[in-house]
Backbone and ligand atoms as CSV (ligand in chain L), in Angstrom:
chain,resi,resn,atom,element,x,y,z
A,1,UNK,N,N,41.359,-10.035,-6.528
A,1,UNK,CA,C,41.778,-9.986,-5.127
A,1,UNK,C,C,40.571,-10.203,-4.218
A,2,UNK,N,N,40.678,-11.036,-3.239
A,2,UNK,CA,C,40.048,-11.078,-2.283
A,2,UNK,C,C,39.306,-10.352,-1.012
A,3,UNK,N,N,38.260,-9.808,-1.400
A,3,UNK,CA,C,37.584,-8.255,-0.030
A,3,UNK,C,C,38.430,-8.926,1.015
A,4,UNK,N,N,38.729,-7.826,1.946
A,4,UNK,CA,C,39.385,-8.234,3.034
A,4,UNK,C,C,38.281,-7.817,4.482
A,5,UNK,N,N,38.481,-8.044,5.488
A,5,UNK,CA,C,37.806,-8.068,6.650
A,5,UNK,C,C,38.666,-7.028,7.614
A,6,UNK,N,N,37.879,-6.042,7.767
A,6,UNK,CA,C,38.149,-5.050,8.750
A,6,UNK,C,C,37.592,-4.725,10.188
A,7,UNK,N,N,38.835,-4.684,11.343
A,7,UNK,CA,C,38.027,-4.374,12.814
A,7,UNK,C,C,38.418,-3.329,13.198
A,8,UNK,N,N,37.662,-2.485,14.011
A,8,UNK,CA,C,37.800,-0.917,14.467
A,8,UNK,C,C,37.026,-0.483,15.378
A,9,UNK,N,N,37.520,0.438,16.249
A,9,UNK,CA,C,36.866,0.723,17.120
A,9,UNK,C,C,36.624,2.411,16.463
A,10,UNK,N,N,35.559,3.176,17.117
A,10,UNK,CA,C,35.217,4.413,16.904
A,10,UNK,C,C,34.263,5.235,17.670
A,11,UNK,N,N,34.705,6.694,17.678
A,11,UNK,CA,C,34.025,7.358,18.640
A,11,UNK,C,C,33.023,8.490,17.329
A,12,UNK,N,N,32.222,8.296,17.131
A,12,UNK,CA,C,31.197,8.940,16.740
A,12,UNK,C,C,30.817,9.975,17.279
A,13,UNK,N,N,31.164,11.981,16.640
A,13,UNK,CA,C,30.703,12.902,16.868
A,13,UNK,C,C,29.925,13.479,15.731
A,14,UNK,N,N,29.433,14.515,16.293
A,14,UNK,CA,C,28.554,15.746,15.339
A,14,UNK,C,C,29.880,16.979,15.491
A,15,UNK,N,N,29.215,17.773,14.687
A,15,UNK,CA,C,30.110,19.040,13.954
A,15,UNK,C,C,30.131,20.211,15.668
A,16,UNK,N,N,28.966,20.017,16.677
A,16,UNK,CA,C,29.371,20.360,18.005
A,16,UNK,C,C,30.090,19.716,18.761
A,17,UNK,N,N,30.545,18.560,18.390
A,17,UNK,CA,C,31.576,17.684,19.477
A,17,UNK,C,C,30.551,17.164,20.202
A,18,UNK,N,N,29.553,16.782,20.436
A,18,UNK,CA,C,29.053,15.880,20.761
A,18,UNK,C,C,29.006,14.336,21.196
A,19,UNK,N,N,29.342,13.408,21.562
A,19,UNK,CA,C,29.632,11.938,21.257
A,19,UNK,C,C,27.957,11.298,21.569
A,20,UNK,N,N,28.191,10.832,19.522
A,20,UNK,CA,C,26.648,10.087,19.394
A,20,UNK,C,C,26.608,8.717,19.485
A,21,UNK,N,N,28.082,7.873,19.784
A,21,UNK,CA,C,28.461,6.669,19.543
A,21,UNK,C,C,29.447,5.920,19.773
A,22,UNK,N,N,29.650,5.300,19.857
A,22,UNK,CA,C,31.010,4.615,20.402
A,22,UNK,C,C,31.036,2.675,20.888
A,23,UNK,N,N,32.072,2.412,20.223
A,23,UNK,CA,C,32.616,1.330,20.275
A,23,UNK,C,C,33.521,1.022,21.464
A,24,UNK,N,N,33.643,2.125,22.117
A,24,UNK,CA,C,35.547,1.994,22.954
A,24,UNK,C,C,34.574,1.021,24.700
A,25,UNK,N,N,35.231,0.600,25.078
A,25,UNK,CA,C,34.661,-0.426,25.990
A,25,UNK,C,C,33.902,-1.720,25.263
A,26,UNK,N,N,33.454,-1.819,24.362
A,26,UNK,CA,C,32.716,-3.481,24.078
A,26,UNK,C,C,34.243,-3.553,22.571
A,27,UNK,N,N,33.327,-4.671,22.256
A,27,UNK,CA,C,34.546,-5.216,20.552
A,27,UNK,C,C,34.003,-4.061,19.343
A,28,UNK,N,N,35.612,-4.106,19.291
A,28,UNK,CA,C,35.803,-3.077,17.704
A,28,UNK,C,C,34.818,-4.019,16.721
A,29,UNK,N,N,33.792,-2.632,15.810
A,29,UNK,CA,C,33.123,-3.443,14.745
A,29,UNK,C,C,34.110,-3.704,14.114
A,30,UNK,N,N,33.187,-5.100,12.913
A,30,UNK,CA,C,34.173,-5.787,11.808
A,30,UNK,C,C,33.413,-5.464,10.331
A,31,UNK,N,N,33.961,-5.149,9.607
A,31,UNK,CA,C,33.141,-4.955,8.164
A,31,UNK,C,C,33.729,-5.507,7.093
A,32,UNK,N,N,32.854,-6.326,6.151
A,32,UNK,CA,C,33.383,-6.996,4.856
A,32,UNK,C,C,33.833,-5.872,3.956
A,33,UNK,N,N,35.071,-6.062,3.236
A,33,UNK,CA,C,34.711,-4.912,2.071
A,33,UNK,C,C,33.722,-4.914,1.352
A,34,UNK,N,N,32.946,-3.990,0.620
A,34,UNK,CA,C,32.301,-3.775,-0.559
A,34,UNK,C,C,30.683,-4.328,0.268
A,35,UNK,N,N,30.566,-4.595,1.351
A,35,UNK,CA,C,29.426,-4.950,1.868
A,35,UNK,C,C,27.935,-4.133,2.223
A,36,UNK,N,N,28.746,-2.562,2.272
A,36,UNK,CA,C,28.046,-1.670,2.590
A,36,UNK,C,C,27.057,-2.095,3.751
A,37,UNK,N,N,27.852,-2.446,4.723
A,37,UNK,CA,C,27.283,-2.730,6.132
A,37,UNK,C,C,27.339,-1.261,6.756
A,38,UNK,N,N,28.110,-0.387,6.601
A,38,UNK,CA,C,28.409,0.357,7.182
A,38,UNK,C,C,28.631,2.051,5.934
A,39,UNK,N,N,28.528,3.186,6.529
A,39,UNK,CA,C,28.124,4.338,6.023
A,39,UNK,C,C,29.395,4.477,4.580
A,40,UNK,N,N,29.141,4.325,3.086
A,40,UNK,CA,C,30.284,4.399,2.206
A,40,UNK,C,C,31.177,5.208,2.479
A,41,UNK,N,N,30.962,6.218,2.718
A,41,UNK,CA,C,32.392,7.594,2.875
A,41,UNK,C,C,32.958,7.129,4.095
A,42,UNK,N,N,32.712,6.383,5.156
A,42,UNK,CA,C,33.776,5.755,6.268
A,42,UNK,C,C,34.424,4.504,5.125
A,43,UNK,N,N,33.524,3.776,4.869
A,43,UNK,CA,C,34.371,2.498,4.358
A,43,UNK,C,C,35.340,2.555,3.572
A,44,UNK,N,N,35.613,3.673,2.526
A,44,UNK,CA,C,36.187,3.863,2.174
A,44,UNK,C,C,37.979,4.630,2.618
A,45,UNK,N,N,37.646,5.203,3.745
A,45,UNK,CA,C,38.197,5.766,4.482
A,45,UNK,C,C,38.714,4.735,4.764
A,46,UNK,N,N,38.266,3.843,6.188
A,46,UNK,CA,C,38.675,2.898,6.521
A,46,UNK,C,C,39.798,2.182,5.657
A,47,UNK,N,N,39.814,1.251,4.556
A,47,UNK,CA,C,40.121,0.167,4.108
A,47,UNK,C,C,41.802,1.128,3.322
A,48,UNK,N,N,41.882,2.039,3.554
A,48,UNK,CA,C,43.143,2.753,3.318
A,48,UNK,C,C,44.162,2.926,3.839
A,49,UNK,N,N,43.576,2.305,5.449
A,49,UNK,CA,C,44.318,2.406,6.544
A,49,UNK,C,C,44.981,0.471,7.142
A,50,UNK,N,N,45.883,0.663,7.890
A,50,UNK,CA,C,46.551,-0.498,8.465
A,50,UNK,C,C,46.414,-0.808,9.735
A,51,UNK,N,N,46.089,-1.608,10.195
A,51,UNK,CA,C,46.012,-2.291,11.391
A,51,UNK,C,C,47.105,-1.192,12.362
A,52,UNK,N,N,46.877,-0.697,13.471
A,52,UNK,CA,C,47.493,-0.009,14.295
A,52,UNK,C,C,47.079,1.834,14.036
A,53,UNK,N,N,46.551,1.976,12.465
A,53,UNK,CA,C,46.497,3.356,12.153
A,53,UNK,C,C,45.275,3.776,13.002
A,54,UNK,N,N,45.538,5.398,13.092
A,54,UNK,CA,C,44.502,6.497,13.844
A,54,UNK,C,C,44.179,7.162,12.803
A,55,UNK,N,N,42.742,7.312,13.229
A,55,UNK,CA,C,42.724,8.428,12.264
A,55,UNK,C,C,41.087,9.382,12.481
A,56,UNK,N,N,41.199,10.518,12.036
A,56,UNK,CA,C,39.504,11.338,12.474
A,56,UNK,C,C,39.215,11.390,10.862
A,57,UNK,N,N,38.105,10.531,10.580
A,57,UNK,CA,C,37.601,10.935,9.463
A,57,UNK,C,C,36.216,11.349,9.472
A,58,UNK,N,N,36.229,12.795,8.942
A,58,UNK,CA,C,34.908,13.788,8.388
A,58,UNK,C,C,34.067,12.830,7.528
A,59,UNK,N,N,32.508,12.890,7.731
A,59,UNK,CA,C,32.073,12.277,6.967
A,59,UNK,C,C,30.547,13.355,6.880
A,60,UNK,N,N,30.840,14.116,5.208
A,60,UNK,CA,C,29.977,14.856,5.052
A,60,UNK,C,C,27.977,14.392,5.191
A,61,UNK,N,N,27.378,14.888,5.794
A,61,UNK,CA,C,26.081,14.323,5.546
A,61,UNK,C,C,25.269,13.711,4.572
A,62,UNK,N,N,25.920,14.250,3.063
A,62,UNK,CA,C,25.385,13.552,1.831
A,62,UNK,C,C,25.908,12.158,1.527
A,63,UNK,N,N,27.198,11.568,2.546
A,63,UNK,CA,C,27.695,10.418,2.623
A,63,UNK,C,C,27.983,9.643,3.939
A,64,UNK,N,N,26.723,10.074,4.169
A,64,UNK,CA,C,26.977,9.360,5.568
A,64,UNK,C,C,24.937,8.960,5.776
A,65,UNK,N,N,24.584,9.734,6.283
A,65,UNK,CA,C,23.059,9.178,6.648
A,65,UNK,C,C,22.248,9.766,5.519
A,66,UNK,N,N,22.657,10.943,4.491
A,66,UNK,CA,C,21.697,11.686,3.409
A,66,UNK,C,C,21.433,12.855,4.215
A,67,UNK,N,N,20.156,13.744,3.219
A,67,UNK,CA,C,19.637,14.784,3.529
A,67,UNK,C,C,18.374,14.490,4.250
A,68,UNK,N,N,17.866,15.657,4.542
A,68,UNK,CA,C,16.597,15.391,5.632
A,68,UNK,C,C,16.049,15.688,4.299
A,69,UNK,N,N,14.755,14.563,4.260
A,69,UNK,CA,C,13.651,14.933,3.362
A,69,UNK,C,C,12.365,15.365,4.099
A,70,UNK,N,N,11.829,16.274,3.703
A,70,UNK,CA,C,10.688,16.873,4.336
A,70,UNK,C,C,9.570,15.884,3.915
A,71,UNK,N,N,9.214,15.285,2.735
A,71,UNK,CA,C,8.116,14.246,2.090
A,71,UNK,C,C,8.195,12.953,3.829
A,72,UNK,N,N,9.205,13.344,4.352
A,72,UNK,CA,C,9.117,11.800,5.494
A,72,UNK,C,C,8.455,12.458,6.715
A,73,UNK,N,N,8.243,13.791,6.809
A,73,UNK,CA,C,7.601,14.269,7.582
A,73,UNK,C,C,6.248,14.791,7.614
A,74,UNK,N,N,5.597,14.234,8.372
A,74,UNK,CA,C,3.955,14.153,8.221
A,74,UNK,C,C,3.021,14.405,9.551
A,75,UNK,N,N,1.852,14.306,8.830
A,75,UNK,CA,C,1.051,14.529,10.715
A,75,UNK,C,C,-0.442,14.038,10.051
A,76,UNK,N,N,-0.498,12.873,10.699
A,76,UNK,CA,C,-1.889,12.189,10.480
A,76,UNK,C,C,-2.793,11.992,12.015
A,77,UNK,N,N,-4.015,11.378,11.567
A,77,UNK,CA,C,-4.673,11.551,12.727
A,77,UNK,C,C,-4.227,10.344,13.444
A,78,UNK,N,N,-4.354,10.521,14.995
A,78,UNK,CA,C,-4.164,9.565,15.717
A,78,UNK,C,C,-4.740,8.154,15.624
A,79,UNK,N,N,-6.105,8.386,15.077
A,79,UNK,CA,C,-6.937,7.164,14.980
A,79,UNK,C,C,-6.375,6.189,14.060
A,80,UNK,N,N,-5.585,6.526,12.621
A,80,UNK,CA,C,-4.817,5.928,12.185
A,80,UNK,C,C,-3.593,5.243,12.455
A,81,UNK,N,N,-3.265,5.561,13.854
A,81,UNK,CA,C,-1.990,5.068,14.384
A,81,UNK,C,C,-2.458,3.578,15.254
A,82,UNK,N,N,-1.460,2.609,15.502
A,82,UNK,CA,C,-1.624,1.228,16.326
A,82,UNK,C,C,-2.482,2.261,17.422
A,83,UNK,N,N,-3.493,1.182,18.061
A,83,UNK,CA,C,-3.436,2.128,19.585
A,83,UNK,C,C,-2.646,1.644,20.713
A,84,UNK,N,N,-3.177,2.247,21.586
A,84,UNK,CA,C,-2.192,2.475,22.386
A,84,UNK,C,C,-1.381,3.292,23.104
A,85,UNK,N,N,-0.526,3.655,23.916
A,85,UNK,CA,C,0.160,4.590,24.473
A,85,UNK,C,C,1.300,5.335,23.269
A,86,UNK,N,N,0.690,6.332,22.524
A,86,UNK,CA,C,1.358,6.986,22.214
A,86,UNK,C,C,2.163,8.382,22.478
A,87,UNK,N,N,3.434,8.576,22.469
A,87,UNK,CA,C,3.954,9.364,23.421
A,87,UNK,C,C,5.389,10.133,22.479
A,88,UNK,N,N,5.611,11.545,22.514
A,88,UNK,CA,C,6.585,11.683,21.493
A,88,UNK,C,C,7.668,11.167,22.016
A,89,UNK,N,N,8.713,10.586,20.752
A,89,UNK,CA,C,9.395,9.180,20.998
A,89,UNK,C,C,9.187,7.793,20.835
A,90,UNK,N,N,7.783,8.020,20.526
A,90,UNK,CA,C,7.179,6.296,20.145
A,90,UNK,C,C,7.433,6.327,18.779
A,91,UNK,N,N,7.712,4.912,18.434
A,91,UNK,CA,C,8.572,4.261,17.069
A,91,UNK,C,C,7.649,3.564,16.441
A,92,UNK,N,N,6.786,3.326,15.161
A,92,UNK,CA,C,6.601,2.758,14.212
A,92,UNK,C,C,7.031,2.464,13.094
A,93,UNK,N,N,6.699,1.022,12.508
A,93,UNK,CA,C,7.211,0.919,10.791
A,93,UNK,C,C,6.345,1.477,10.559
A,94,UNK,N,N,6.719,2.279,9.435
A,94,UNK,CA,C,5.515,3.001,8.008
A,94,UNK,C,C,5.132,2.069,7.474
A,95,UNK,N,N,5.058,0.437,7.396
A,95,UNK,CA,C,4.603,-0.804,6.641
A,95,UNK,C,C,4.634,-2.043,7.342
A,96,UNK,N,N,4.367,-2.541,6.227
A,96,UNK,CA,C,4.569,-4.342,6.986
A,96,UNK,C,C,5.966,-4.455,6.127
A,97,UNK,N,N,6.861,-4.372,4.847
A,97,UNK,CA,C,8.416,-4.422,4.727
A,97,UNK,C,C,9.076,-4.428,5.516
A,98,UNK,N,N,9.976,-5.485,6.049
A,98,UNK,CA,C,10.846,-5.329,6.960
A,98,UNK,C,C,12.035,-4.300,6.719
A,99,UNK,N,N,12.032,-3.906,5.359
A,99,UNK,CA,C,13.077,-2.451,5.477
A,99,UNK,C,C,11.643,-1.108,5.318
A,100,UNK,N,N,10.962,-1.203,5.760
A,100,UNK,CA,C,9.891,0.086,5.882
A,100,UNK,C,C,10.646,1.263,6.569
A,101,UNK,N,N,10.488,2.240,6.305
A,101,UNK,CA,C,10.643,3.924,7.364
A,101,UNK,C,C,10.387,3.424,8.433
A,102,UNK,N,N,11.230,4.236,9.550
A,102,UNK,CA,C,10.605,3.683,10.889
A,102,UNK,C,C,10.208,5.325,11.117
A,103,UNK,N,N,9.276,5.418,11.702
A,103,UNK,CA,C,8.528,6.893,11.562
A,103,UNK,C,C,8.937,6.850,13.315
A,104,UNK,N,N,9.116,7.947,13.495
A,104,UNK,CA,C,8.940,8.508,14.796
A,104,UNK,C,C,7.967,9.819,15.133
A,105,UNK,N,N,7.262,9.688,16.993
A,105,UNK,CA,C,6.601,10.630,17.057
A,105,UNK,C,C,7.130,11.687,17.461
A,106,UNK,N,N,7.147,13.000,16.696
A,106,UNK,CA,C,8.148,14.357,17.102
A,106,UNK,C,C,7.167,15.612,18.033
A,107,UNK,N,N,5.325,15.061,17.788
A,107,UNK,CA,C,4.792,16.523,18.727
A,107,UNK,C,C,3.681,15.411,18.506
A,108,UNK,N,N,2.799,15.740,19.368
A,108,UNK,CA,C,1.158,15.351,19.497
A,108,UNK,C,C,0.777,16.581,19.981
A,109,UNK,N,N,-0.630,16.953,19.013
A,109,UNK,CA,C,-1.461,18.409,19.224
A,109,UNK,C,C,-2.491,18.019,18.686
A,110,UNK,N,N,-3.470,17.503,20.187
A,110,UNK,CA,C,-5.022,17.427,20.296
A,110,UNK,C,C,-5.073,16.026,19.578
A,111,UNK,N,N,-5.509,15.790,18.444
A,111,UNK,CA,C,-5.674,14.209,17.598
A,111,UNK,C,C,-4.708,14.328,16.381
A,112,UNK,N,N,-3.405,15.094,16.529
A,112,UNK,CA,C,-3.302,15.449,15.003
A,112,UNK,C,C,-1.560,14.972,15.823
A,113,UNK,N,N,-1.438,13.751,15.220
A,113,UNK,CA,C,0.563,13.452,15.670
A,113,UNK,C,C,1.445,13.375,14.217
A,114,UNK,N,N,2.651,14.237,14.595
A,114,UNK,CA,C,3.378,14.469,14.126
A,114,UNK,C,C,4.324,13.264,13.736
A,115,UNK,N,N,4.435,13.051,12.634
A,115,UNK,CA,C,5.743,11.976,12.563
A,115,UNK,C,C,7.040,12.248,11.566
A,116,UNK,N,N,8.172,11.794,11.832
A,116,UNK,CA,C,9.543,11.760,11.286
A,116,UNK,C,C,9.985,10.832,10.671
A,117,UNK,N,N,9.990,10.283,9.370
A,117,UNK,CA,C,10.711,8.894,9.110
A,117,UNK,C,C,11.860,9.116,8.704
A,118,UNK,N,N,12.949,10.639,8.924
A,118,UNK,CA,C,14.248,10.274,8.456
A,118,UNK,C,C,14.811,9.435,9.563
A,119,UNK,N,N,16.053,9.339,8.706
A,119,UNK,CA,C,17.396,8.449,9.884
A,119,UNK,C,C,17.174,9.600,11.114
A,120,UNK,N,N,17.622,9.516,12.180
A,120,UNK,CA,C,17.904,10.363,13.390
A,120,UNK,C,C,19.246,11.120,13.467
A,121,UNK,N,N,20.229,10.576,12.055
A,121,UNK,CA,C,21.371,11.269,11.743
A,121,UNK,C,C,21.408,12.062,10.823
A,122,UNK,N,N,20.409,12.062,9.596
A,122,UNK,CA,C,19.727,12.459,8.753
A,122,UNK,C,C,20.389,13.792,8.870
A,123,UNK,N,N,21.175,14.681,7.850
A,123,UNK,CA,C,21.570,15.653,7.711
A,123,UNK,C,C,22.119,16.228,8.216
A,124,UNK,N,N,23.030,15.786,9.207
A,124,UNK,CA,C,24.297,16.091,9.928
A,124,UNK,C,C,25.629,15.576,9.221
A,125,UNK,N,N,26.641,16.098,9.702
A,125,UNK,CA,C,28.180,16.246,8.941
A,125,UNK,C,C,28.664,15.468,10.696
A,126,UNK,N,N,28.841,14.144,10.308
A,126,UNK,CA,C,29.789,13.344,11.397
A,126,UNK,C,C,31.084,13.296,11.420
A,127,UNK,N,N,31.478,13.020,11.851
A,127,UNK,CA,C,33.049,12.835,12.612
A,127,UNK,C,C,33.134,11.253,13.450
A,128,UNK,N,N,34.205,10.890,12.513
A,128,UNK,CA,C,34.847,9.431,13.410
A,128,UNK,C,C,36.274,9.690,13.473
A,129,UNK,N,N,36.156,9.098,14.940
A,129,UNK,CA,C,37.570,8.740,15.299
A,129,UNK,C,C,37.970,7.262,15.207
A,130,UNK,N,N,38.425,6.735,14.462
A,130,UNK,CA,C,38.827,5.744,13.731
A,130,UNK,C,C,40.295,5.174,14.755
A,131,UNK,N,N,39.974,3.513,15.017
A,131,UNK,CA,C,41.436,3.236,15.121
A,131,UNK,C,C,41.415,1.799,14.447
A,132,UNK,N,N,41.987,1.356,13.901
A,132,UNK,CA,C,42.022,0.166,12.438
A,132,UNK,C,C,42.574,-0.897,13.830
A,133,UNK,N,N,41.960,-2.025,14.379
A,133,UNK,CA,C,42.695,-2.874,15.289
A,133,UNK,C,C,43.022,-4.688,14.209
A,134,UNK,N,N,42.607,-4.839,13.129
A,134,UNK,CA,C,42.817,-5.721,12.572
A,134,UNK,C,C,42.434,-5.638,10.996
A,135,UNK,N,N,43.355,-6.067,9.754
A,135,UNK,CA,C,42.732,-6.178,8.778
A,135,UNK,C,C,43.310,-7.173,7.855
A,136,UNK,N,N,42.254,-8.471,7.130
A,136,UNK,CA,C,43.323,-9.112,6.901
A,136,UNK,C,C,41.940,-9.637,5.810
A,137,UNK,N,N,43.304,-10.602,4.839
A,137,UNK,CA,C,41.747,-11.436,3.735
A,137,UNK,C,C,40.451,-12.165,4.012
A,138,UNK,N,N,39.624,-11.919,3.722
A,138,UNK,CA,C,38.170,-12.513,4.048
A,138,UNK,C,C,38.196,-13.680,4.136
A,139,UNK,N,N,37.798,-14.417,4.983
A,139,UNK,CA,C,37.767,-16.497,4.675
A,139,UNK,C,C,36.434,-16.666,3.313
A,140,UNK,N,N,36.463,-18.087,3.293
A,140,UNK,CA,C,35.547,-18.332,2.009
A,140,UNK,C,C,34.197,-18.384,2.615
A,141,UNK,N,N,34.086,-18.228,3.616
A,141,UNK,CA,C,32.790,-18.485,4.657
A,141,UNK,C,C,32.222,-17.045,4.846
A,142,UNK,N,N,33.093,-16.350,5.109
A,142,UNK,CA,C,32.788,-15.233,5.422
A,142,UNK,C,C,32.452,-14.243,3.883
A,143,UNK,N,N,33.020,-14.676,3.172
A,143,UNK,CA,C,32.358,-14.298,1.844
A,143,UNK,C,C,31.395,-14.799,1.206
A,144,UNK,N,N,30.881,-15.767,1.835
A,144,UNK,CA,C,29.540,-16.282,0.962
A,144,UNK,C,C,28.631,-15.990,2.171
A,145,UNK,N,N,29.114,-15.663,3.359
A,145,UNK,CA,C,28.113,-15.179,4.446
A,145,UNK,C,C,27.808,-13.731,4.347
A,146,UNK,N,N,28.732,-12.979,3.416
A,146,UNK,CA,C,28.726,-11.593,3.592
A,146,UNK,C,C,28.934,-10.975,4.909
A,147,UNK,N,N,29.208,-11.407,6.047
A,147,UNK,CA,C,29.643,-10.614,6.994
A,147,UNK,C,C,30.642,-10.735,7.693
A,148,UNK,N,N,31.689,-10.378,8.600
A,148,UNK,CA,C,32.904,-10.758,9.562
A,148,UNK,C,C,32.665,-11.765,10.326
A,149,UNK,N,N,32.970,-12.808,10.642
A,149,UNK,CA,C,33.333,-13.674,11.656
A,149,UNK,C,C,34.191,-13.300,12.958
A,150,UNK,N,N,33.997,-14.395,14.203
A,150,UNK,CA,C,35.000,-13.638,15.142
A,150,UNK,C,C,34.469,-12.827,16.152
A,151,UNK,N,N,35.156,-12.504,16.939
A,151,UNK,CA,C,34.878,-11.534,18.032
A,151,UNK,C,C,34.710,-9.999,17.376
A,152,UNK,N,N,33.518,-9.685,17.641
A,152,UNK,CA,C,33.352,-7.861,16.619
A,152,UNK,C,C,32.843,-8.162,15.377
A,153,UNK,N,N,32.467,-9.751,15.078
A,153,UNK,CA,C,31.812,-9.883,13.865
A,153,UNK,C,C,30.666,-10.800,13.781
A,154,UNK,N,N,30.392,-11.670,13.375
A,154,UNK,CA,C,29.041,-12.197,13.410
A,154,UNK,C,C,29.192,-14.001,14.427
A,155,UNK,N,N,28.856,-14.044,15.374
A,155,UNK,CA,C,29.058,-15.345,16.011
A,155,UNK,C,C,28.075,-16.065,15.984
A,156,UNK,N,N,28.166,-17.398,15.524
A,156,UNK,CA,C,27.082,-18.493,15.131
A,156,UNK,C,C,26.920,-19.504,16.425
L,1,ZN,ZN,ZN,28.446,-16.015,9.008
């Protein structure tokens, strides 16, 4: 059978009700099956559902962004950092890899900065509000492209 192509809109909370995200005003994302574009314990969720369905799906932290690892948290000297205006909130890669950690700065004290390379969702229990607005078989393009086509999907 053929992965099929899924569009959806969603409101992204935390376990306080929070809203960390949201789709509602621009285009519902689109996701290939089996593409892992998007967090596994939603996708799975997702692709169960039919075009028109609602739905709030829980998505525990071990399946959604992981655990916070403490090894990603560090504090080196400043002199080792790009220079420049560094300020907590400033973003670096941990490498030259274009999939490198992106470290963030969490405290500066005197020459000694603090950095974070988990996700920023990193060990939280999310919540989506799910609404399925289209789902249908993948084209042959879109399967050798690996991603959705279309409005909410990848435009060339
Ligand atoms: Zn494409």
């Amino acid at each position: 059978m053929a992965p099929r192509v899924l569009f959806f809109h969603y409101v992204l909370t935390n376990t306080a009700g929070e809203e960390l995200d949201s789709s509602r005003g621009g285009e519902p994302l689109g996701v290939l099956e089996g593409s892992r574009q998007i967090i596994p314990g939603l996708e799975e969720e997702l692709f169960k559902m039919q075009a028109g369905d609602k739905k709030k799906v829980d998505v525990a932290a071990a399946q959604a962004y992981g655990p916070v690892y403490d090894q990603l948290k560090i504090t080196i000297g400043r002199e080792k950092l790009p220079q420049g205006d560094i300020q907590v909130g400033t973003r670096f890669r941990g490498g030259k890899e274009p999939d490198a950690p992106i470290f963030m700065v969490t405290k500066i004290e005197g020459e000694e900065v603090h950095l974070d390379g988990n996700h920023p969702l990193a060990g939280q229990d999310l919540s989506f509000d799910v609404e399925v607005t289209e789902i249908r078989e993948a084209t042959e393009e879109e399967q050798q492209h690996g991603h959705p086509h279309g409005a909410g999907g990848h435009q060339h």
